[in-house]
C-alpha positions as CSV (number, residue, x, y, z in Angstrom):
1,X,1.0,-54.7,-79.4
2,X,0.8,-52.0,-76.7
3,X,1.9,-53.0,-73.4
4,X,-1.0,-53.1,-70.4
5,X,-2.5,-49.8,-68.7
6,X,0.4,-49.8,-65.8
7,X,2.3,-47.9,-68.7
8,X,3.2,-45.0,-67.1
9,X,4.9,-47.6,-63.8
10,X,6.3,-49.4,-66.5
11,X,8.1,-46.6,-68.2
12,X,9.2,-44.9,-65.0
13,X,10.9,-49.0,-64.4
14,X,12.5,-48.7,-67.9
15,X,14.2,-45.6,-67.4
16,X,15.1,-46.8,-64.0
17,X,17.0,-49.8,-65.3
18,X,18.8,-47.5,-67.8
19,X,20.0,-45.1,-65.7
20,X,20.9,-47.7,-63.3
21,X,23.2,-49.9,-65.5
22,X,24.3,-46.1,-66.5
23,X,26.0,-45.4,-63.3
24,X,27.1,-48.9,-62.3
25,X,28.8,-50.0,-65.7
26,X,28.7,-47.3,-68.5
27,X,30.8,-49.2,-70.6
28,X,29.4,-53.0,-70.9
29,X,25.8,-54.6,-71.8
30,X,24.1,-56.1,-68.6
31,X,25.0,-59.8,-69.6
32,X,22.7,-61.9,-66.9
33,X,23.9,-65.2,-67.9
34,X,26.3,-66.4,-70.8
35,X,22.7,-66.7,-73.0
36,X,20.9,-63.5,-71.9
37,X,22.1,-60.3,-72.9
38,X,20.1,-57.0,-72.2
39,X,21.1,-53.5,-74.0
40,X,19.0,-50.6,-74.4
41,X,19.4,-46.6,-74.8
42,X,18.0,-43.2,-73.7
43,X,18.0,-40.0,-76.1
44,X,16.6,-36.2,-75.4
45,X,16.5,-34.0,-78.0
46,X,15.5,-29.6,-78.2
47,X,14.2,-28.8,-81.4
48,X,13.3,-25.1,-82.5
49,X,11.7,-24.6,-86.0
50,X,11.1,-21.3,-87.4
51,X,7.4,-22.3,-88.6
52,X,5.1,-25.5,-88.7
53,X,6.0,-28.7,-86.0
54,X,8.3,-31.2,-86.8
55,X,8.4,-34.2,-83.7
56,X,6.2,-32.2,-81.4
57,X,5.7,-28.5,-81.0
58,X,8.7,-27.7,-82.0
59,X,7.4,-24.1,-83.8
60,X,9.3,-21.6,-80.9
61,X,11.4,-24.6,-79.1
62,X,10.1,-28.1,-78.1
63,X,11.8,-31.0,-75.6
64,X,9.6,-33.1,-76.6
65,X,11.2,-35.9,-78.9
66,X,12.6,-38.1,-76.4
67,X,13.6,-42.0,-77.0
68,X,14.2,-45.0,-74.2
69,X,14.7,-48.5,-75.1
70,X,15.6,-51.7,-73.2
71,X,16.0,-54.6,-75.0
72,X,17.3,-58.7,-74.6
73,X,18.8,-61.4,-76.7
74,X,18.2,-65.1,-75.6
75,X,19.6,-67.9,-77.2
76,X,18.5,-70.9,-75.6
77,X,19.7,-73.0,-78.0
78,X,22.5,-73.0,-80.9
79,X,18.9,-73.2,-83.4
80,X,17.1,-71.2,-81.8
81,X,16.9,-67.3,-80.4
82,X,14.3,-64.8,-78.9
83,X,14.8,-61.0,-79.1
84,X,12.7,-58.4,-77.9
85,X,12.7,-54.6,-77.7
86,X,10.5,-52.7,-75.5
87,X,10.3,-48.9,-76.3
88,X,8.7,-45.2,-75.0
89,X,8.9,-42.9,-77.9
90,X,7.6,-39.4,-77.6
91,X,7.8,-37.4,-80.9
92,X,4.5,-35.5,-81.0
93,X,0.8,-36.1,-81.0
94,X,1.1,-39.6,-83.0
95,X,3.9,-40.9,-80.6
96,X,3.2,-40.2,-76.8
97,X,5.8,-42.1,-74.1
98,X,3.0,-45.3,-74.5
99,X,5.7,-48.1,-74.2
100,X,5.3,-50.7,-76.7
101,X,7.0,-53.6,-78.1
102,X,9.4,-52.5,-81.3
103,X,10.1,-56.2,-82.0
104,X,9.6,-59.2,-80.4
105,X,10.3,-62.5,-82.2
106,X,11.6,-66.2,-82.2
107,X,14.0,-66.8,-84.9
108,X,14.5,-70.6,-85.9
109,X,17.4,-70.8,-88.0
110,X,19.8,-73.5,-89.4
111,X,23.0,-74.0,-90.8
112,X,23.4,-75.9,-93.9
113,X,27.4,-75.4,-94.0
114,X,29.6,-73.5,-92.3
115,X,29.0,-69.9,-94.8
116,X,25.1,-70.4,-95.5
117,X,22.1,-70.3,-92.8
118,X,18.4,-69.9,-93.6
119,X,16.3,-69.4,-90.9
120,X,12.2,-68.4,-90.4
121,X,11.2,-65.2,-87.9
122,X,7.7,-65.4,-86.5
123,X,6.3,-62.2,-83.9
124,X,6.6,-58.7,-84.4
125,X,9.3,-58.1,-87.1
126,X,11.1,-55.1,-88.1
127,X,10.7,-54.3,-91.7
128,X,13.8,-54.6,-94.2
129,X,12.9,-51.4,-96.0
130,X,16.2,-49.0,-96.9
131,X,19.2,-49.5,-95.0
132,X,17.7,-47.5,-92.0
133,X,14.0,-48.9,-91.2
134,X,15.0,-52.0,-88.9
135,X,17.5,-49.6,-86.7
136,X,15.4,-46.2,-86.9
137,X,14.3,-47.0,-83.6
138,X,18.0,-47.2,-82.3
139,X,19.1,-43.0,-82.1
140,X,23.1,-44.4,-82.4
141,X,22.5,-46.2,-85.2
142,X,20.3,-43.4,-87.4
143,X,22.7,-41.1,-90.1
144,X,21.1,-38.1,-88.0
145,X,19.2,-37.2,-85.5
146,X,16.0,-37.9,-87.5
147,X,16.2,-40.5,-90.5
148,X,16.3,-38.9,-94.0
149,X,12.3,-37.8,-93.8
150,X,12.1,-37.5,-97.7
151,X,12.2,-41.6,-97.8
152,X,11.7,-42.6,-94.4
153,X,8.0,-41.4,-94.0
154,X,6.9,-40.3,-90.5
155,X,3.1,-40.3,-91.0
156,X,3.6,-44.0,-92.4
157,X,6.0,-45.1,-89.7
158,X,3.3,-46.7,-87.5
159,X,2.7,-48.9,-90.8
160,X,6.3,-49.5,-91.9
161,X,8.8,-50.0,-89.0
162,X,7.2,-53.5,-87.9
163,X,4.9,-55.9,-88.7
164,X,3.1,-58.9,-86.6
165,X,3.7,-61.7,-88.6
166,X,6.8,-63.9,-90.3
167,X,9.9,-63.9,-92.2
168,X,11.9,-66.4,-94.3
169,X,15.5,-65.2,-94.7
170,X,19.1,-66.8,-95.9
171,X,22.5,-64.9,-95.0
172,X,25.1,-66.0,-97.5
173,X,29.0,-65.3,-96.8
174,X,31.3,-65.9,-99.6
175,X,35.0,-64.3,-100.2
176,X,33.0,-61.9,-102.5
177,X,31.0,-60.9,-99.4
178,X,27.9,-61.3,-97.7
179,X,24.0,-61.5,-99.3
180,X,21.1,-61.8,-97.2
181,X,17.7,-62.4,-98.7
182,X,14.2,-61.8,-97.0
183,X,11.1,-62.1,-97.2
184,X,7.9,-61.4,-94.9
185,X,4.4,-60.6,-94.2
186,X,2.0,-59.8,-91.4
187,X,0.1,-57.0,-90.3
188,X,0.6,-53.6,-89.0
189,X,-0.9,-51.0,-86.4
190,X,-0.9,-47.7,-88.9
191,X,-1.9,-45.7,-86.3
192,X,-5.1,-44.0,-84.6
193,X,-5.3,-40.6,-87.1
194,X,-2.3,-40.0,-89.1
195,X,-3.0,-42.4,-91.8
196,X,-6.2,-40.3,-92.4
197,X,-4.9,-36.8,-92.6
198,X,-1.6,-38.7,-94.9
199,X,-4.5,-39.8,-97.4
200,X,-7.6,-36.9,-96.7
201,X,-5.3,-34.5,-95.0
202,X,-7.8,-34.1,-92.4
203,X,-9.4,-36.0,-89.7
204,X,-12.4,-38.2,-90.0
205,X,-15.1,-40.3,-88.2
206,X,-14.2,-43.4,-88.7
207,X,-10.6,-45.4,-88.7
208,X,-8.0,-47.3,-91.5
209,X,-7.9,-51.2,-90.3
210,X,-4.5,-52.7,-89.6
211,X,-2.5,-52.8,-92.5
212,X,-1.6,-55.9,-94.9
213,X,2.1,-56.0,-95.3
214,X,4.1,-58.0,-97.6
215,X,7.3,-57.2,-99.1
216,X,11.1,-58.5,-99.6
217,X,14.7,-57.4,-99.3
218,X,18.1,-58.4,-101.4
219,X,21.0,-56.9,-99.4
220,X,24.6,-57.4,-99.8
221,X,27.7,-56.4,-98.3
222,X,31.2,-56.5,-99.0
223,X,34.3,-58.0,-96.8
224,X,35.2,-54.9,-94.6
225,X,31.6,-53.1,-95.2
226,X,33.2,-50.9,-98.2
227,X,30.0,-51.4,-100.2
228,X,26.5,-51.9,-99.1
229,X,23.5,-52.4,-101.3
230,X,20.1,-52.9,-101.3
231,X,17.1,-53.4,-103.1
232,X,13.8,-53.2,-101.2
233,X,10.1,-53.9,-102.0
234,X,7.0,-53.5,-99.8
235,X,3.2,-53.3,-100.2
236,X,0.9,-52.1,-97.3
237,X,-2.5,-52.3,-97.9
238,X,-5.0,-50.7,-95.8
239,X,-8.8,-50.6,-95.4
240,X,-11.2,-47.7,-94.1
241,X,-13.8,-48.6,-91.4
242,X,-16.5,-45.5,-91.6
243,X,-18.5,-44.9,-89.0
244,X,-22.3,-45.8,-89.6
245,X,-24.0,-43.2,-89.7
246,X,-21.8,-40.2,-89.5
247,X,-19.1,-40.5,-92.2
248,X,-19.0,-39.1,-95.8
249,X,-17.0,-41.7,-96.9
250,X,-17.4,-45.3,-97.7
251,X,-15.3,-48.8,-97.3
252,X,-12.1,-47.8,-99.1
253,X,-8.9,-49.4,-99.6
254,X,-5.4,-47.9,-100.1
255,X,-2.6,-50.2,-100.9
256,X,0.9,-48.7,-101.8
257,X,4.1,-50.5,-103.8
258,X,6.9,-48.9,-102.8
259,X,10.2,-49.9,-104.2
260,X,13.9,-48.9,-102.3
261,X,16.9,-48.6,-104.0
262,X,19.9,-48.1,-101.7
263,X,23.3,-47.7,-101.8
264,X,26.5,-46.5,-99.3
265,X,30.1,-46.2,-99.9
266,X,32.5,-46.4,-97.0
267,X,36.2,-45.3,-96.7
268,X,38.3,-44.4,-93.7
269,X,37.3,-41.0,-93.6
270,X,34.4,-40.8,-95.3
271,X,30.6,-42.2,-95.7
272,X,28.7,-41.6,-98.8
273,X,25.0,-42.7,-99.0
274,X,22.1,-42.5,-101.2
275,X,18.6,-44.1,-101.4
276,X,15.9,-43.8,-103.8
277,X,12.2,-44.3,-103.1
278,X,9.2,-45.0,-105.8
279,X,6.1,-45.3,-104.3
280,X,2.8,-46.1,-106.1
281,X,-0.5,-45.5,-104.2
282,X,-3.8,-46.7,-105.5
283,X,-6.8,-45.1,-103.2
284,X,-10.0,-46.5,-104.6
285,X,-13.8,-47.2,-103.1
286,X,-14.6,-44.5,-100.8
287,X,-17.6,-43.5,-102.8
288,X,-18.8,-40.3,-104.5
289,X,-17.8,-37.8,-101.5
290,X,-13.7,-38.9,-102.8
291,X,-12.7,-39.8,-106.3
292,X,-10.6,-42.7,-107.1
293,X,-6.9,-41.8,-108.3
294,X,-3.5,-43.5,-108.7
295,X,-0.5,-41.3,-107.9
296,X,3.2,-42.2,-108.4
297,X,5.6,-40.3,-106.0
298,X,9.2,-40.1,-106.0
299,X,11.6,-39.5,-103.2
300,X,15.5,-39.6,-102.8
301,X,18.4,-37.8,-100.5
302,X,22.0,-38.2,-100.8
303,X,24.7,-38.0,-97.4
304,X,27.7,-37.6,-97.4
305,X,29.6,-37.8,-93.6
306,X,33.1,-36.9,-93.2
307,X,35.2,-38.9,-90.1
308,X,37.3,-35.4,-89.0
309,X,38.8,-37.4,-86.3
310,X,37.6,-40.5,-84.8
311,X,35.4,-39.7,-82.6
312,X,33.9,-36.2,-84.6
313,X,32.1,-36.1,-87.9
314,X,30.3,-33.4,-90.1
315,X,27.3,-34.9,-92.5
316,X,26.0,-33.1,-95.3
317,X,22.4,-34.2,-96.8
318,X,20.0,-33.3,-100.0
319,X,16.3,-34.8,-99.7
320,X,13.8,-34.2,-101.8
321,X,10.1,-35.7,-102.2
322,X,7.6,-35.8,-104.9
323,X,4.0,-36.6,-103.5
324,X,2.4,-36.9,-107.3
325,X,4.6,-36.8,-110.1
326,X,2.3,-35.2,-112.2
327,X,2.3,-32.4,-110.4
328,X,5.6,-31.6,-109.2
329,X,4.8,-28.3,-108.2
330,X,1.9,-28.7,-106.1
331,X,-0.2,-26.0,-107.6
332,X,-2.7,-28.4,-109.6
333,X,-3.6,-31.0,-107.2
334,X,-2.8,-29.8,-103.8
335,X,-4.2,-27.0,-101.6
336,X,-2.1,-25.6,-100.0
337,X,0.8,-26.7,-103.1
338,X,3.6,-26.8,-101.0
339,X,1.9,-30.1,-99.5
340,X,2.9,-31.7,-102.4
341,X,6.8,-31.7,-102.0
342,X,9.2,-31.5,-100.4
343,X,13.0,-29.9,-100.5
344,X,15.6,-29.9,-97.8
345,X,19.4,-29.8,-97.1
346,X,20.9,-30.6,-93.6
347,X,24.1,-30.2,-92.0
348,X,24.8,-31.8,-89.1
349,X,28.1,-32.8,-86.7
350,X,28.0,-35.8,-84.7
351,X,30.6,-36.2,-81.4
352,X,31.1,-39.3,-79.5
353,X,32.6,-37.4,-76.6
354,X,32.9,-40.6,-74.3
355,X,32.2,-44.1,-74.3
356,X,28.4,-45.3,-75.3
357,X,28.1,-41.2,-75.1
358,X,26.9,-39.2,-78.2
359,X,26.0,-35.7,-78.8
360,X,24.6,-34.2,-82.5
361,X,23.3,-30.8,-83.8
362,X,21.7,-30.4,-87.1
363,X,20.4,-27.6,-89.2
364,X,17.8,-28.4,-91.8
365,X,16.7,-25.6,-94.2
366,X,13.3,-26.9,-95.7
367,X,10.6,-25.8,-99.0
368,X,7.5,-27.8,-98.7
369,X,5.3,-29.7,-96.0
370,X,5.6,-33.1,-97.7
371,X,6.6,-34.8,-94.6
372,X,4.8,-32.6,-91.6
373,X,2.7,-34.8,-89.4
374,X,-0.9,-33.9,-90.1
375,X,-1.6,-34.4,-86.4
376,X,1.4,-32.4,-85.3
377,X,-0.1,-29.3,-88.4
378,X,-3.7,-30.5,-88.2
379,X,-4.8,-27.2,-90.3
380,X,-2.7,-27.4,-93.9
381,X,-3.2,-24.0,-94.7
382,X,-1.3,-22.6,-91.8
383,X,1.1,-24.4,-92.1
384,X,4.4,-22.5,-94.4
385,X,6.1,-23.3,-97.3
386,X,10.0,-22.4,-96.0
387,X,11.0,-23.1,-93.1
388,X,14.2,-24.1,-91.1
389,X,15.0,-26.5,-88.2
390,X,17.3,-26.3,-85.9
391,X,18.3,-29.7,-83.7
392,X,20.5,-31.0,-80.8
393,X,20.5,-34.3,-79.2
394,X,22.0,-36.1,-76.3
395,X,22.3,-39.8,-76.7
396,X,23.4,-42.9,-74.3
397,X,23.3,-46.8,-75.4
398,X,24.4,-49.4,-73.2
């Protein structure tokens, strides 16, 4: 759902309207009636990585990841609300400034008593995937300047942060806490190349469909958010267009089951987090010029943030991602091997030096390519197995 070819206009007015309500009321949402509330963000971020590109060219020093966001909640009725989010995301060759619509949605709901409410989402839907997917989008609400990239893929993001089609949910509140069940399906944009060089790692003629999504979450919380878990399932399924006439390969079909466990742990001082990620992908029908396989990855990081004073905290992270658990290594079914994992720890601090304000650096300290954009590192072979990252970012939500 990209928004019309005045983009460019458009994002100059979004940016505009933030840095408006900026300077006239930094500390409030722009409430334009007791029903219409409007909130939205701007982030800038430097990025310097020793080798390879991570969000742009980032190999020698990059501005280029950059977030703005502007978005309303109507409720028009006590049954019935509309939310929208309008976004200009620039984080390399797959993400550009483009606005587009992050969500936009009607959601019907009703109230059987006063603890239980079931209601139906119909538009374009963020995806309950991890505890992160719906607010990845939102740079105040990630654990880090980037989401944990060993479980929260990048070259599938297109694909897995929203989907155009419904959801059926219940939120549940009881004295032993609160449970929300969803479930959804629809279709997704996966994006004009980066699903091909994520399957062929390289370009090709033709072009994956839109994606098939269907999938479900169990979440629950306790009073006071002490404990949060989650168990997550989703199942994009894609198919390849070729290009008459000029591609090797023929109509193929990918479809993926990946299944989230997640889990965080909250205390006055600290936050301790942990997902773990089994993915399944079955590539099949592309004809003799690419063999049929099944692979089963694995992926997981742990966090842990520390609260040194309120408004200052240190985070310490492991990720780590298997691409084919069969060979963990890399050296039997992927050229060059290091493509086929991926190992990193990250420090970061995190300072909310004045109201709405945030400002973060990060240092990540990386073995393997696993989760390098394949537009961003078109050429595998150049890219290299250890490398580092160094991160700051400059955040404001209104």
């Amino acid at each position: 759902m990209s928004l019309p070819s005045n983009s460019l206009k458009l994002r100059d007015w979004m940016c505009s309207a933030i840095l408006g309500v900026t300077a006239s009321n930094p500390a409030m949402a722009l409430e334009l009636t007791d029903d219409l509330v409007i909130h939205g963000f701007v982030s800038q971020a430097y990025i310097d990585t020793t080798d390879n590109n991570y969000f742009g060219r980032s190999d020698g020093g990059t501005f280029d990841f950059r977030e703005l966001g502007l978005n309303g909640y109507w409720q028009p009725h006590k049954n019935l609300n509309f939310a929208a989010q309008v976004i200009s995301r620039n984080a390399g060759r797959e993400s550009d400034s483009e606005p587009r619509f992050d969500f936009a949605l009607a959601d019907l709901h009703y109230h059987i008593d006063f603890s239980t409410r079931i209601g139906l989402r119909a538009g374009r839907i963020k995806i309950p995937l991890g505890l992160y997917n719906q607010t990845r989008d939102a740079p105040s609400a990630r654990n880090g300047i980037f989401t944990p990239a060993s479980v929260y893929f990048e070259q599938f993001r297109n694909a897995l942060v929203a989907t155009d089609g419904i959801s059926l949910y219940s939120d549940i509140s009881r004295p032993w806490g609160d449970l929300n069940i969803e479930i959804y399906a629809g279709e997704s944009d996966p994006g004009e190349q980066e699903m091909e060089y994520y399957v062929f790692k390289q370009a090709l003629p033709g072009e994956f469909d839109d994606a098939s999504m269907q999938g479900a979450q169990v979440r629950y919380e306790s009073l006071g958010s002490g404990v949060r878990l989650a168990l997550s399932y989703s199942r994009p399924s894609l198919d390849y267009v070729p290009l008459a006439g000029f591609d090797p390969l023929l109509n193929g079909h990918v479809i993926s089951d990946m299944l989230v466990y997640s889990g965080q742990y909250n205390t006055e001082f600290w936050t301790f987090t942990a997902e773990y990620l089994l993915m399944i992908n079955n590539v099949k029908g592309f004809g003799p010029g690419f063999e049929d396989f099944r692979a089963k990855g694995e992926s997981f990081y742990a966090q842990a943030d520390y609260r040194y004073q309120p408004d200052l905290t240190f985070s310490i992270r492991y990720g780590e991602q298997i691409v084919n658990d069969e060979d963990r290594d890399g050296d039997k079914k992927f050229n060059p091997a290091h493509v086929g994992f991926g190992k990193s720890w990250m420090l970061g601090v995190r300072w909310d030096f004045a109201p709405n304000w945030i400002a973060r650096g990060e240092y990540h300290n990386t073995r393997g390519t696993a989760w390098l954009s394949g537009t961003d590192n078109p050429v595998g072979i150049d890219t290299v197995r250890d490398w580092e990252t160094y991160a700051l970012q400059l955040v404001y939500s209104f």
